[in-house]
C-alpha positions as CSV (number, residue, x, y, z in Angstrom):
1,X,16.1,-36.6,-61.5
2,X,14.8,-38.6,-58.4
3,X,17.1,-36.7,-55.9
4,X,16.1,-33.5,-57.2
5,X,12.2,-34.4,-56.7
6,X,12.8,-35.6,-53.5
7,X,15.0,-32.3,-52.6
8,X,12.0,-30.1,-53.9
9,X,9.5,-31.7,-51.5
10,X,11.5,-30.7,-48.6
11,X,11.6,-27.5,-49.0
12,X,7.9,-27.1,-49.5
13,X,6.8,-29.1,-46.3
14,X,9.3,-26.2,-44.5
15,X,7.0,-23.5,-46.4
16,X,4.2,-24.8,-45.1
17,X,5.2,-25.3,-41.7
18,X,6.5,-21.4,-41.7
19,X,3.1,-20.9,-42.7
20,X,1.1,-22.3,-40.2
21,X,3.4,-21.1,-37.8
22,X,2.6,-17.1,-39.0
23,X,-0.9,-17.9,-39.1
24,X,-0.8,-19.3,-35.5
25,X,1.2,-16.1,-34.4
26,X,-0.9,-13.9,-36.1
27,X,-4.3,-15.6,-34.4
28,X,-2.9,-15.2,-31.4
29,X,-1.7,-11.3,-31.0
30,X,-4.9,-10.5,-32.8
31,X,-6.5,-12.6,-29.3
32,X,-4.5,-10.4,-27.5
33,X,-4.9,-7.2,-28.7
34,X,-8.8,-7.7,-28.8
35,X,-8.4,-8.8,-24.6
36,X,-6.7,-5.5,-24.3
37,X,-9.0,-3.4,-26.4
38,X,-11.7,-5.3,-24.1
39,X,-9.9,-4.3,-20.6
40,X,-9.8,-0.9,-22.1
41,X,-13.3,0.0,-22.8
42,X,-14.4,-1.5,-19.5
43,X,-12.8,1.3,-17.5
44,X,-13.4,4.1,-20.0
45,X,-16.9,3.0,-19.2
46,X,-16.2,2.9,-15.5
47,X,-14.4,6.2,-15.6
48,X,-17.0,8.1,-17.9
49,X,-19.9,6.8,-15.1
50,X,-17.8,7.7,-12.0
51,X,-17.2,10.9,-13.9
52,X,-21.2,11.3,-13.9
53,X,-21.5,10.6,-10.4
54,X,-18.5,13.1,-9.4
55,X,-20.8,15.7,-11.4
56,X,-23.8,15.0,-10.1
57,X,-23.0,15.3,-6.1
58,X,-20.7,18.5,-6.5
59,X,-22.9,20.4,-8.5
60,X,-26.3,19.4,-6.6
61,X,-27.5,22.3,-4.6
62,X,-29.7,20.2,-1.9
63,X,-26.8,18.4,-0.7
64,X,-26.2,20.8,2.7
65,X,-24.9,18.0,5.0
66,X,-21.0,18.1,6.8
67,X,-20.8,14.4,5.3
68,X,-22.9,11.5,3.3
69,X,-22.5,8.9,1.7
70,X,-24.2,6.1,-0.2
71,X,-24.0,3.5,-3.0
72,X,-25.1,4.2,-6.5
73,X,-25.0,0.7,-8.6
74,X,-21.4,-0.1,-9.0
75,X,-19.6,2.5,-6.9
76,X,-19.7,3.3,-3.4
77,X,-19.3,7.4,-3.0
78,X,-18.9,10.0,0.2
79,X,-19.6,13.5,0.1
80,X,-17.9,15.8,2.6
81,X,-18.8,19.7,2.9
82,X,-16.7,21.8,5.4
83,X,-15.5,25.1,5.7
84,X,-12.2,26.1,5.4
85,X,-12.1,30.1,7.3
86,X,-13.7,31.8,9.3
87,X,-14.1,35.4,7.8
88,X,-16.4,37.5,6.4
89,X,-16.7,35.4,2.7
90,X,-17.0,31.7,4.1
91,X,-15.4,29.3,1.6
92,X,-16.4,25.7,1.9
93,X,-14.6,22.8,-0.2
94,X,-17.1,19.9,-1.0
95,X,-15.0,17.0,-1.7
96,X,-16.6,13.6,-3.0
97,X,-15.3,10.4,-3.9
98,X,-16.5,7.3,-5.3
99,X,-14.8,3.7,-5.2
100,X,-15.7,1.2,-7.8
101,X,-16.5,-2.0,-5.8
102,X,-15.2,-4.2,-8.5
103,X,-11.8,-2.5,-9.4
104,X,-11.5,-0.8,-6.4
105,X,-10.5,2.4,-8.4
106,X,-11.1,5.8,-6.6
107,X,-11.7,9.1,-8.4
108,X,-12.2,12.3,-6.4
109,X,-13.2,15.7,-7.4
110,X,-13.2,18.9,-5.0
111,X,-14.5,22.2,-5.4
112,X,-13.9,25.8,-3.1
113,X,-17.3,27.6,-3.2
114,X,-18.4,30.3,-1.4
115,X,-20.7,28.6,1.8
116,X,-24.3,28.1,1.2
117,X,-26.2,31.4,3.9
118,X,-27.3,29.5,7.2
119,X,-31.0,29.8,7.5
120,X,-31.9,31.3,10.3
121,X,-32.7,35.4,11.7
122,X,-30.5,37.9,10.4
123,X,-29.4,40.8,12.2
């Protein structure tokens, strides 16, 4: 009955050991899946806030300038207005772009609108 015991005792140091070794593998793609779930959000977040800027220098009317640019926090942006015919409706495409400075990313948004009227006399 000694050979049988000792038989026995095998088999449940294996069982362990294939234990640990699913609990290591599980710890470990759980550490992975968090450092992608972490990777993710950071450039939703960059994305949504380049988004933001985008918005906010295409759709702000004081901006009559050919070209400018600046640096707002983490992104570097330009904003180019120029026409694109000469005819009676003048249509202008105002492009802008911003960089992030740490990923290096670029997003660019451009809209056609009709040209802002040059101040000036009329006649």
């Amino acid at each position: 009955m000694v050979v049988g015991d000792q038989q026995q005792g095998g088999f449940g140091t294996v069982d362990a050991i294939m234990a640990l070794m699913v609990l290591a593998i599980t710890i470990s793609m759980t550490l992975a899946a968090g450092t992608v779930a972490a990777k993710l959000s950071r450039a939703a977040i960059e994305a949504r806030e380049a988004d933001q800027i985008l918005a906010y220098l295409i759709n702000d009317e004081n901006t009559q300038a050919v070209s400018s640019s600046g640096n707002s926090g983490k992104f570097a942006w330009t904003l180019t207005v120029e026409p694109l015919a000469q005819s009676d409706l003048r249509v202008c495409r105002r492009s802008a772009e911003v960089r992030a400075t740490h990923s290096q990313k670029s997003y660019r948004l451009v809209l056609d609108e009709a040209c802002p009227r040059q101040s000036g006399p009329t006649g």
